[in-house]
C-alpha positions in Angstrom: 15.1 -7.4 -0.4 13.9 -4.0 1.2 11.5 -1.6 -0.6 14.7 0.7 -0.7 17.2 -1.6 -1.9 16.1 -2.7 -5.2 18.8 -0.8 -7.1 21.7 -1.9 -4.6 22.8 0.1 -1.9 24.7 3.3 -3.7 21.1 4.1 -4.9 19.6 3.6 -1.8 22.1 5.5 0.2 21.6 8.3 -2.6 17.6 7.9 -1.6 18.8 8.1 1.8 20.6 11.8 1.2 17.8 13.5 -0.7 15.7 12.1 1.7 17.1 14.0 4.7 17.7 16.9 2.2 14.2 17.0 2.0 13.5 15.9 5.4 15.3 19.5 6.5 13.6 21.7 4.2 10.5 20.6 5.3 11.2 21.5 9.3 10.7 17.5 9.5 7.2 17.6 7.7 6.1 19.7 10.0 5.8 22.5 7.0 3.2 19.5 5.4 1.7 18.2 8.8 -1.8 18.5 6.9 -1.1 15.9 4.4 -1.2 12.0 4.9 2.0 9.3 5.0 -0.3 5.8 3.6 1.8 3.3 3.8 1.6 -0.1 1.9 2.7 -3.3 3.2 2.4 -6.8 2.3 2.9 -9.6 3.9 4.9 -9.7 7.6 6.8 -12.6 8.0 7.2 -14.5 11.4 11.3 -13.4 11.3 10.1 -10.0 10.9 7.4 -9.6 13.5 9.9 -7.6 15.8 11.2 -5.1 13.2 7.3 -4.5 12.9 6.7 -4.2 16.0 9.2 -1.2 16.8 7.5 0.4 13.3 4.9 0.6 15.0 5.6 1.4 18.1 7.2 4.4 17.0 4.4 6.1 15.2 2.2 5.5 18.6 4.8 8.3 20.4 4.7 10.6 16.6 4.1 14.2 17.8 0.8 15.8 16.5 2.9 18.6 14.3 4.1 15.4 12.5 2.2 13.7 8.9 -0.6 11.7 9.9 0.5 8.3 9.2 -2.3 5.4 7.5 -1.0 1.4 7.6 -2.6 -0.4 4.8 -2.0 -4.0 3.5 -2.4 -5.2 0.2 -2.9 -8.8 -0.7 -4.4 -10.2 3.2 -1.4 -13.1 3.6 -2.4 -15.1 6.9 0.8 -13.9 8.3 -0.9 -11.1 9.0 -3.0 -12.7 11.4 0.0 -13.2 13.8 2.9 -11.0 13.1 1.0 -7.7 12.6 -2.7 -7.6 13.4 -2.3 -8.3 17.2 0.2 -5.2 17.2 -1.9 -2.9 15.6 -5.0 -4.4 17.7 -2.7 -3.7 21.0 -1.6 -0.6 20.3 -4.9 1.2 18.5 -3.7 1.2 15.1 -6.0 0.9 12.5 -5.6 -0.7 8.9 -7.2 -1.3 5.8 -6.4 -4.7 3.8 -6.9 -5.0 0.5 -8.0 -8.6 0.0 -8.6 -11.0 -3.3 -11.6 -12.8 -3.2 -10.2 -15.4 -6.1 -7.3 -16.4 -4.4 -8.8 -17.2 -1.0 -7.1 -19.7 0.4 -4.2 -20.4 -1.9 -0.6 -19.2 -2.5 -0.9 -16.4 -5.0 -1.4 -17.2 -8.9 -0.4 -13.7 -10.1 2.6 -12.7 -11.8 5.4 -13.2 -8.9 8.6 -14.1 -9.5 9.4 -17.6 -7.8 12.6 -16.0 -5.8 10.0 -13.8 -4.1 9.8 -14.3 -0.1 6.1 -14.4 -0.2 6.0 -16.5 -3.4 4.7 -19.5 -1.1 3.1 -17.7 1.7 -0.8 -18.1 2.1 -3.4 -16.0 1.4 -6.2 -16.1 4.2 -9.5 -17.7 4.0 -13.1 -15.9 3.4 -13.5 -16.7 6.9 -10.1 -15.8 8.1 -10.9 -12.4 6.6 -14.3 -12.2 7.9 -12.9 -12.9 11.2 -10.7 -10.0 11.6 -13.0 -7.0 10.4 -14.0 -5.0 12.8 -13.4 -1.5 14.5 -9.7 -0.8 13.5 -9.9 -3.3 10.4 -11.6 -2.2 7.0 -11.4 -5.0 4.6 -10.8 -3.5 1.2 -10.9 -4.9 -2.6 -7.8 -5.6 -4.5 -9.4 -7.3 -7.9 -10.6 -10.4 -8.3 -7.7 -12.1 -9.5 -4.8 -9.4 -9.2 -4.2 -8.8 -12.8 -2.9 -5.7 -14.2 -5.6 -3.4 -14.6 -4.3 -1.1 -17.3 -3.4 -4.3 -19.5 -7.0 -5.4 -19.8 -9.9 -4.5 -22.1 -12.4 -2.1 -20.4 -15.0 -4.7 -19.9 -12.0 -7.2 -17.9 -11.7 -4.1 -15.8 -15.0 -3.8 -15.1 -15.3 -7.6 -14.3 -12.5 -7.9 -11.8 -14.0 -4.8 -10.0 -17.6 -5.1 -9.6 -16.9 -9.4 -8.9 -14.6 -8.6 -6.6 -16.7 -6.0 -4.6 -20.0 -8.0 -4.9 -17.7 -10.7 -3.4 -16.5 -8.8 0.1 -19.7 -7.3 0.2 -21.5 -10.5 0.6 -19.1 -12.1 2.5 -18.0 -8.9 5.0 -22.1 -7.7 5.4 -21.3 -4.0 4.9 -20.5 -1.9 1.3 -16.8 -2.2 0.6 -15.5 1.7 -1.0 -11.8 1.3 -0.9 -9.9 -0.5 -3.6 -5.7 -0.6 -4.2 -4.5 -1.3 -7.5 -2.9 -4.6 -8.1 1.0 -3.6 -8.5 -0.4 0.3 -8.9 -0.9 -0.3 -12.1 -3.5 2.1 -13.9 -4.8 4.4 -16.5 -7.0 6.9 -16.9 -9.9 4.5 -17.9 -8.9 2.1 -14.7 -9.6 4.8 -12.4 -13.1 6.4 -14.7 -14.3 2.2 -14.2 -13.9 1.9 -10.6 -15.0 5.3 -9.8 -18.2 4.1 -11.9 -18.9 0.9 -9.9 -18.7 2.5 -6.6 -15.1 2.8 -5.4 -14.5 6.3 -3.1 -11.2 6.0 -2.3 -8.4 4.4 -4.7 -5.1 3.9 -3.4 -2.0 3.8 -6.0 1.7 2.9 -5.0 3.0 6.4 -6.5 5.4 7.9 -3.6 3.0 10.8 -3.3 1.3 12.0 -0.1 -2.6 11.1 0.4 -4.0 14.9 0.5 -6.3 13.9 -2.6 -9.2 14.5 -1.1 -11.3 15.6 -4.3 -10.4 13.1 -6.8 -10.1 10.3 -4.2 -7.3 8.7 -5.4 -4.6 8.2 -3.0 -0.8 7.6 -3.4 1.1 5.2 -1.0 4.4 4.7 -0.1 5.4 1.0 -0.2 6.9 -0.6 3.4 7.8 -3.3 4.6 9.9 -3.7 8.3 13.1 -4.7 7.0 13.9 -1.0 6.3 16.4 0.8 8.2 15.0 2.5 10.7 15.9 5.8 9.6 14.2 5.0 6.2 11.4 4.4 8.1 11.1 7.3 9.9 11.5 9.5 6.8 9.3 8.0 4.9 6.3 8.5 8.0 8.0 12.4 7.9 7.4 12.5 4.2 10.3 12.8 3.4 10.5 10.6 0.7 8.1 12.6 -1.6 10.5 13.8 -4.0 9.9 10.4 -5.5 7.2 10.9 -7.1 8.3 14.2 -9.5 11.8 12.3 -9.8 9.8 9.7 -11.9 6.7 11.4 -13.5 10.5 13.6 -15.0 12.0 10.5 -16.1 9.1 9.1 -17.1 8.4 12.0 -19.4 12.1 11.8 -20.9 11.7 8.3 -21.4 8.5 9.6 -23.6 9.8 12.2 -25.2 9.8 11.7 -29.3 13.1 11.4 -30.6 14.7 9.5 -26.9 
């Protein structure tokens, strides 16, 4: 299952429309070239390396008038390791990886339903992941133990933070400032917590572009390279920001007393 197909394909091809609605009125996202496209993958399976690859290797020939476009990866699966990190290595393309230290090693122990296609699929290694820092690679914090952050009591939240980061630290040699919220789950206390232990940059998974320079909190649009290409390309365009009011709207109606 795609990122874009989760409500069947009527919905998606509805997506699809407002997308290129959008995708005109913003002269291509051109009219927003100064805002950022962070994408969020997972993991890349060996069946999907070559759908990756063309990703890819289409944002290397993206005109400058164009969003920038950030690859980030939550979770740090060992697939990584040969279906996506030699791509980005070949063709310049940095990435951030968001890793948990307490699962090292293991399939993942958080929530995941069992049909999932990375419900067996390995996480790396400490030294896996301390093998692959470097230049175009910033190793990042995703928890401790991937819970949902705005579920837990503020001193949890402050646990899975500062372990996790005290973790990388140690283990990478150099301060670790980015962290992505485990299934973008947060609330205003979340983000006060990890600001407060040292955390610059916090990436969400709200379908918002990353021009939040002041607050440092970052939206992401979540990828993976089973996507049809033309989804793809929207999404790097921006395309598919109208998300992001569509929902904070429903959300609110959901909300609203009386509904």
């Amino acid at each position: 299952m795609t990122v874009y197909d989760r409500h069947g394909n009527p919905i998606r091809i509805l997506y699809l429309v407002i997308a290129i609605i959008w995708y005109v009125l913003t002269a291509g996202g051109r009219l927003r070239c100064c805002k950022a496209v962070i994408l969020c993958y997972h993991g890349v399976l060996p069946k999907r390396r070559e759908q990756f690859r063309r990703q890819i290797v289409s944002l290397s020939g993206r005109g400058r008038c164009s969003p920038r476009v950030y690859m980030t990866f939550d979770d740090a699966f060992v697939n990584l390791l040969d279906n996506a990190i030699p791509i980005l290595s070949k063709l310049k393309i940095p990435a951030i990886i968001f890793a948990v230290p307490g699962n090292f090693g293991q399939t993942p122990k958080w929530n995941i339903a069992a049909g999932h296609s990375e419900y067996n699929e390995m996480i790396m290694t400490a030294q896996q992941l301390q093998s692959i820092q470097g230049d175009l690679v910033t190793i990042g914090s995703h928890t401790q133990t991937h819970p949902d952050l705005s579920k837990l009591l503020s001193d949890q939240v402050r646990w899975q933070l500062t372990e996790s980061k005290k973790n990388l630290e140690q283990l990478l040699g150099r301060p670790v400032e980015e962290l992505a919220l485990p299934h973008g789950a947060y609330n205003q206390e979340v983000l006060r917590i990890a600001q407060e232990v040292g955390y610059k940059r916090i990436y969400t998974l709200e379908p918002k572009l990353g021009d939040s320079q002041e607050s440092g909190v970052f939206g992401r649009f979540s990828m993976s390279p089973d996507v049809w290409p033309i989804e793809f390309y929207l999404t790097c365009c921006g395309a598919y920001a109208w998300l992001y009011p569509f929902r904070k709207c429903l959300k609110k109606l959901r909300h609203r007393p009386g509904s």
